[in-house]
ChimeraX commands (.cxc) that place a marker at each C-alpha (Angstrom):
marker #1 position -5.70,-59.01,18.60 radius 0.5
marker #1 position -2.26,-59.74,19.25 radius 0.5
marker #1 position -0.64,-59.55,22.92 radius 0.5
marker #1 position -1.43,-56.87,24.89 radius 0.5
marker #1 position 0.35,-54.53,27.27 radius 0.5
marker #1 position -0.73,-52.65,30.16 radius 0.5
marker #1 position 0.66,-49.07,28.51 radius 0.5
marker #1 position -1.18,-49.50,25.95 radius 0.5
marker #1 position -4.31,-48.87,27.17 radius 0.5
marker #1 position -5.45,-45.47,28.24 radius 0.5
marker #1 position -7.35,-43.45,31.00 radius 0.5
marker #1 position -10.75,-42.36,29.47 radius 0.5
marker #1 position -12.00,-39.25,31.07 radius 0.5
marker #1 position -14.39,-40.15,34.19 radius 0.5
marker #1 position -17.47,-38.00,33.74 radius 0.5
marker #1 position -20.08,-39.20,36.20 radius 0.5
marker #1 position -19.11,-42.69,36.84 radius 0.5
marker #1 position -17.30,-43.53,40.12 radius 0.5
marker #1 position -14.90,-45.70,38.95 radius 0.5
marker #1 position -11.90,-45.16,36.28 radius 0.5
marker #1 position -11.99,-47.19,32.60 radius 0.5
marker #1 position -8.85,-47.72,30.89 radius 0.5
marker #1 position -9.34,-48.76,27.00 radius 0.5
marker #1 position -7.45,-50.43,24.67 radius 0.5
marker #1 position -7.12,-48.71,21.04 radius 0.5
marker #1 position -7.33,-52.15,18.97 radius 0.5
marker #1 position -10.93,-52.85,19.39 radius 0.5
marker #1 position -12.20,-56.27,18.87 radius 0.5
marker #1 position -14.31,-56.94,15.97 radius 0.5
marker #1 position -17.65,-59.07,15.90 radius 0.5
marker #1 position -21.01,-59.17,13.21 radius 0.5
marker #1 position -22.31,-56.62,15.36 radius 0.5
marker #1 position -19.89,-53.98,15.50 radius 0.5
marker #1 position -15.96,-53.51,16.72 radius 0.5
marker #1 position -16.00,-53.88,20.80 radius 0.5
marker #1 position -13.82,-51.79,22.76 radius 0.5
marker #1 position -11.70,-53.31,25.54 radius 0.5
marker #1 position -11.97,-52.01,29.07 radius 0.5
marker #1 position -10.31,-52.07,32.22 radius 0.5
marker #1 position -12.22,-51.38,34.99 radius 0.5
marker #1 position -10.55,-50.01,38.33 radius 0.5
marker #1 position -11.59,-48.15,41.40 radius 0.5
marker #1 position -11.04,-44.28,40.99 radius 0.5
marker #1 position -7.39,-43.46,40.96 radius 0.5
marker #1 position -6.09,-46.88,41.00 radius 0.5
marker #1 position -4.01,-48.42,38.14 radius 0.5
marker #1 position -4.93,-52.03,36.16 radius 0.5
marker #1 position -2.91,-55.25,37.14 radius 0.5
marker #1 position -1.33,-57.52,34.97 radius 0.5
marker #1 position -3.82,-59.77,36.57 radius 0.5
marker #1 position -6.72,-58.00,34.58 radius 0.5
marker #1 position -4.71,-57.66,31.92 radius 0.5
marker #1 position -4.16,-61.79,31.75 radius 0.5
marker #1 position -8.14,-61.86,32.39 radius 0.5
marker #1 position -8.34,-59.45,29.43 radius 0.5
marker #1 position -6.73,-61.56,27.05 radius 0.5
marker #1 position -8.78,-64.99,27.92 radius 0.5
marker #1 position -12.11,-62.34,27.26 radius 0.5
marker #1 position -10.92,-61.63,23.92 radius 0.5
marker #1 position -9.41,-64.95,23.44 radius 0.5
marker #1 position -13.09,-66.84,23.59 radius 0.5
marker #1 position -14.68,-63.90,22.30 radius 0.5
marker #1 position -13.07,-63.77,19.06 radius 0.5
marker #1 position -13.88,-68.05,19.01 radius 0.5
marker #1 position -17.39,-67.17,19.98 radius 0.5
marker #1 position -17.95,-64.00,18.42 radius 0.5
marker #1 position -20.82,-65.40,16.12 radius 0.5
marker #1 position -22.75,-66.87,19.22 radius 0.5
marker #1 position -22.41,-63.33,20.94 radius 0.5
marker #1 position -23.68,-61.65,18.37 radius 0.5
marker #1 position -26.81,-63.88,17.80 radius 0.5
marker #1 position -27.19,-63.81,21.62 radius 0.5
marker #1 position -27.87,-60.00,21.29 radius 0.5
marker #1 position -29.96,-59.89,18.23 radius 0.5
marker #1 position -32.55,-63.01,19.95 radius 0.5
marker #1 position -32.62,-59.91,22.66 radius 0.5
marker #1 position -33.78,-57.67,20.24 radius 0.5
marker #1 position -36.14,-60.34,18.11 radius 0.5
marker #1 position -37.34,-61.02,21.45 radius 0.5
marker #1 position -38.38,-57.02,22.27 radius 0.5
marker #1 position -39.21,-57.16,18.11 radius 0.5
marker #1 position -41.57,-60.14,18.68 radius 0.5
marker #1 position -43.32,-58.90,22.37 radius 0.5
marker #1 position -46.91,-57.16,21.58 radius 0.5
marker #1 position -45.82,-55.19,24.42 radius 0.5
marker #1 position -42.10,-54.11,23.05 radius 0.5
marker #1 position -43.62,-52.53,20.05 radius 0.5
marker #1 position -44.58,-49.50,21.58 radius 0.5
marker #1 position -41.46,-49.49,23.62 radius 0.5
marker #1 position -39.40,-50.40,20.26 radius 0.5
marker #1 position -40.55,-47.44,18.21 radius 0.5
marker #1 position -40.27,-44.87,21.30 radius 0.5
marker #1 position -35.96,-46.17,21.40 radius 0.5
marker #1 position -36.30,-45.54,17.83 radius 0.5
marker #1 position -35.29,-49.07,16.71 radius 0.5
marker #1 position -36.47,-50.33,13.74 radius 0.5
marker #1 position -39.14,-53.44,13.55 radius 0.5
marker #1 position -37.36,-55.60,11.26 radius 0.5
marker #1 position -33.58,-55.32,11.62 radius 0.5
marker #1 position -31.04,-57.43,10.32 radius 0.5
marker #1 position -28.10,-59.06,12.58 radius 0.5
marker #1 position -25.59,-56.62,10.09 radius 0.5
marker #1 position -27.84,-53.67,11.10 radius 0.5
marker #1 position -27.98,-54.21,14.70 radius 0.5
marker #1 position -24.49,-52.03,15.64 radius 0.5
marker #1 position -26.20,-49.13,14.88 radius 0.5
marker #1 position -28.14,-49.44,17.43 radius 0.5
marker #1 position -25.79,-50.88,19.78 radius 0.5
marker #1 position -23.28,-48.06,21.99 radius 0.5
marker #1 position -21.67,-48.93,23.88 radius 0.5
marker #1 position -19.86,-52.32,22.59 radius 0.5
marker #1 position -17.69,-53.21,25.35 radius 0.5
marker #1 position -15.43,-56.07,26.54 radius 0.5
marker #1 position -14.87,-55.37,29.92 radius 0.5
marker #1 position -12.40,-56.09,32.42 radius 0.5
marker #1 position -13.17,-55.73,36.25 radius 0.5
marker #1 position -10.59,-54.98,38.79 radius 0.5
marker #1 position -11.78,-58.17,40.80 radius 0.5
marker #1 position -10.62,-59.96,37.19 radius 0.5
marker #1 position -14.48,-60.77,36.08 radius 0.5
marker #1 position -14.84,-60.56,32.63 radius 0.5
marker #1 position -17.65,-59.73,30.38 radius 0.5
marker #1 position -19.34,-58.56,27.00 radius 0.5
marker #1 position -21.28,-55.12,27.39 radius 0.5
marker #1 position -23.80,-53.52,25.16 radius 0.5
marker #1 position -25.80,-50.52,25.32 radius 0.5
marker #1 position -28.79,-50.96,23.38 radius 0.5
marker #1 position -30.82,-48.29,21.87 radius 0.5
marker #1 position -33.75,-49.88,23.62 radius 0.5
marker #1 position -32.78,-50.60,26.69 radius 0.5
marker #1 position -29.98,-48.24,27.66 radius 0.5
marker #1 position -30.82,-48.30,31.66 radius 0.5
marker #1 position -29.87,-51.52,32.28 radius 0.5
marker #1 position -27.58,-52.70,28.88 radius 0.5
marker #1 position -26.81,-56.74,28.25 radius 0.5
marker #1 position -24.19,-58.63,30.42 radius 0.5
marker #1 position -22.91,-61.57,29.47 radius 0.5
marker #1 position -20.42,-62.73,31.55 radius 0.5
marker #1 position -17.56,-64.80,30.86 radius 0.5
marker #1 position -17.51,-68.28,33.35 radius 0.5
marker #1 position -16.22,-71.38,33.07 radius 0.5
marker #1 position -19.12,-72.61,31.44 radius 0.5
marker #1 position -19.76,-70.49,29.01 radius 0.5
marker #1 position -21.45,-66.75,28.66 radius 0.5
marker #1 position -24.26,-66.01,31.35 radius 0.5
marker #1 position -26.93,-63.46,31.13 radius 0.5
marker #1 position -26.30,-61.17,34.33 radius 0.5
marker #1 position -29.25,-58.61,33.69 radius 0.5
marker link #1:1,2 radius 0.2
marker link #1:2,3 radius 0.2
marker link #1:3,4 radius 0.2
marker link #1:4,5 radius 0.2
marker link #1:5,6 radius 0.2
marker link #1:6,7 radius 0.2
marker link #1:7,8 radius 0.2
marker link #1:8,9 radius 0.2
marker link #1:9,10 radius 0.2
marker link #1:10,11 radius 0.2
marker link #1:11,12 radius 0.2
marker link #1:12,13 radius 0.2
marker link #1:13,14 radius 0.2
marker link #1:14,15 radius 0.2
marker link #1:15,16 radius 0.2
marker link #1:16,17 radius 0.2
marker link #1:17,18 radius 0.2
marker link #1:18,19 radius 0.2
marker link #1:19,20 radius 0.2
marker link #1:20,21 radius 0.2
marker link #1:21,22 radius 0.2
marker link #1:22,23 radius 0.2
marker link #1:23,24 radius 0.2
marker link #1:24,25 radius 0.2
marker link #1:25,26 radius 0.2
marker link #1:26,27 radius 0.2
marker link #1:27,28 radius 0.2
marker link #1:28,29 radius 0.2
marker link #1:29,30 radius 0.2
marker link #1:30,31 radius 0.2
marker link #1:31,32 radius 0.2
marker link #1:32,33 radius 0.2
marker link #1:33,34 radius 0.2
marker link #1:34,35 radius 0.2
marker link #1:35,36 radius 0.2
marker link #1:36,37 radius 0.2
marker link #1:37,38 radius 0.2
marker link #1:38,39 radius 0.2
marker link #1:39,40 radius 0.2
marker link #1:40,41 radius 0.2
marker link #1:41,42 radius 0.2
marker link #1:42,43 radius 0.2
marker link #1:43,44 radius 0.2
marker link #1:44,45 radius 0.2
marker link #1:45,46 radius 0.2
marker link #1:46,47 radius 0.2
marker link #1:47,48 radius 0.2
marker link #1:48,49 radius 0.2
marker link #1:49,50 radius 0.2
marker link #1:50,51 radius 0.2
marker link #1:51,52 radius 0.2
marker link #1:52,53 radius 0.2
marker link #1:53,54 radius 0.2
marker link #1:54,55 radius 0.2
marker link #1:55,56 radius 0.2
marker link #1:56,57 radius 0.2
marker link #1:57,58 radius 0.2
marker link #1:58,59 radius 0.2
marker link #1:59,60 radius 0.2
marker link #1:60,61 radius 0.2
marker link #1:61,62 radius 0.2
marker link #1:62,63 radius 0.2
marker link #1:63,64 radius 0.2
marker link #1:64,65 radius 0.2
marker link #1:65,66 radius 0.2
marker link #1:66,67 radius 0.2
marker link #1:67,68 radius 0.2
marker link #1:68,69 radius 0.2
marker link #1:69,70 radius 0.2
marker link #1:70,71 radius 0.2
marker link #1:71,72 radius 0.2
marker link #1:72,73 radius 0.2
marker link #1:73,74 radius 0.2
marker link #1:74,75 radius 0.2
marker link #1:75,76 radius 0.2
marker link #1:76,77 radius 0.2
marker link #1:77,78 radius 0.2
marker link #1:78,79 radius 0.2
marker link #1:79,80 radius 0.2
marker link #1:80,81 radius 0.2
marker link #1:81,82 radius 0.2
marker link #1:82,83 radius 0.2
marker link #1:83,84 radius 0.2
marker link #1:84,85 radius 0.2
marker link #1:85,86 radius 0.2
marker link #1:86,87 radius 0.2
marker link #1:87,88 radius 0.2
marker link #1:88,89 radius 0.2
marker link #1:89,90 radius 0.2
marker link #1:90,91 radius 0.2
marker link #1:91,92 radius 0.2
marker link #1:92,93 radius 0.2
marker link #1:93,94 radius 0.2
marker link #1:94,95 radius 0.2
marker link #1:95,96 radius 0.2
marker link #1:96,97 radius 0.2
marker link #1:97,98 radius 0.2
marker link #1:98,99 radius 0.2
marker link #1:99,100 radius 0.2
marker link #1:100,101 radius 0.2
marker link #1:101,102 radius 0.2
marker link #1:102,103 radius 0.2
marker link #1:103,104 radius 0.2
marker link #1:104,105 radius 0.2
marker link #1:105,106 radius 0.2
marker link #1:106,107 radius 0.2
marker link #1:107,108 radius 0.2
marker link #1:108,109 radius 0.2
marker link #1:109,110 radius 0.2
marker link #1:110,111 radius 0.2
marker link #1:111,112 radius 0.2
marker link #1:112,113 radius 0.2
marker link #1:113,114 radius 0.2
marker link #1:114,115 radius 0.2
marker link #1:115,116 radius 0.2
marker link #1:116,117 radius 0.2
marker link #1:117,118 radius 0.2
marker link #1:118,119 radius 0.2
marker link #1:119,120 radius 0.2
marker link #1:120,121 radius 0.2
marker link #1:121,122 radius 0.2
marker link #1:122,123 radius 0.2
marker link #1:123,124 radius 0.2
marker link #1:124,125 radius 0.2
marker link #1:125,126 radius 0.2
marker link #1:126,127 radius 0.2
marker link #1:127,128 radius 0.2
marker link #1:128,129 radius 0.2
marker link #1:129,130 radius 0.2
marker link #1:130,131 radius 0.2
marker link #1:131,132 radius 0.2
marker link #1:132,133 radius 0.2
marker link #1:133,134 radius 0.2
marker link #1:134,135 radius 0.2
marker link #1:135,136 radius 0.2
marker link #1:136,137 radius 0.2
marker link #1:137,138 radius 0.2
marker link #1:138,139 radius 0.2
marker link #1:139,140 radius 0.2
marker link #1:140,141 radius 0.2
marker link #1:141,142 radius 0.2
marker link #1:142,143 radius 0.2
marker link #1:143,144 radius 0.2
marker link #1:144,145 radius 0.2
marker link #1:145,146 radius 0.2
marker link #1:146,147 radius 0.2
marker link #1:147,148 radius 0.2
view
């Protein structure tokens, strides 16, 4: 993605949330759609170049591990595909029984690489069928973990 800089991103309108996003306009891509890149900051308060450092080691390692993210979220949905008990939950989102990995950004919004403003880092999706709670995977030193 190139280096970034702080004015580059911009202030997305609030809505209901309690806390202020600042996005990038380069999203990142990945086999499961482009991923937007967030900063995260209590209301009215501004990113630090300390995020923004933490923002470029997320993209950094997700652009090396961009295949592994992506399969990580389609075993989630082969996994709700798969459950005798997701079917009926899977055709009430709407989601189709027997997506591909290439079809899976469709049902995917949002697609977010996000930024904290205590400089945690993770990849954020919204899936279709489970839009309540989304995936987490954060970035540690080890490696992504499943927060949710």
């Amino acid at each position: 993605m190139g280096i970034l800089l702080l004015d580059e991103f911009v202030l997305i309108p609030r809505g209901p949330c309690l806390f202020d996003s600042y996005e990038h306009p380069t999203p990142a891509p990945s086999p499961v759609g482009d991923f937007v890149v967030c900063l995260d900051v209590k209301m009215d308060q501004s990113p630090s170049s300390e995020m923004l450092h933490a923002a470029a080691r997320l993209i950094e390692r997700f652009e090396q591990d961009r295949e592994l993210a992506a399969q990580m979220i389609f075993d989630e949905y082969t996994a709700l595909r798969d459950d005798p008990k997701g079917r009926w939950w899977r055709e009430e989102c709407g989601v189709p029984a027997e997506l591909q990995r290439s079809e899976l950004h469709n049902f995917l919004s949002p697609r977010q690489l996000s930024v904290a403003d205590d400089c945690s880092a993770a990849v954020y999706v919204g899936p279709d069928w489970d839009r309540e709670h989304g995936l987490t995977y954060e970035l540690t030193p080890e490696g992504w973990e499943k927060l949710n």
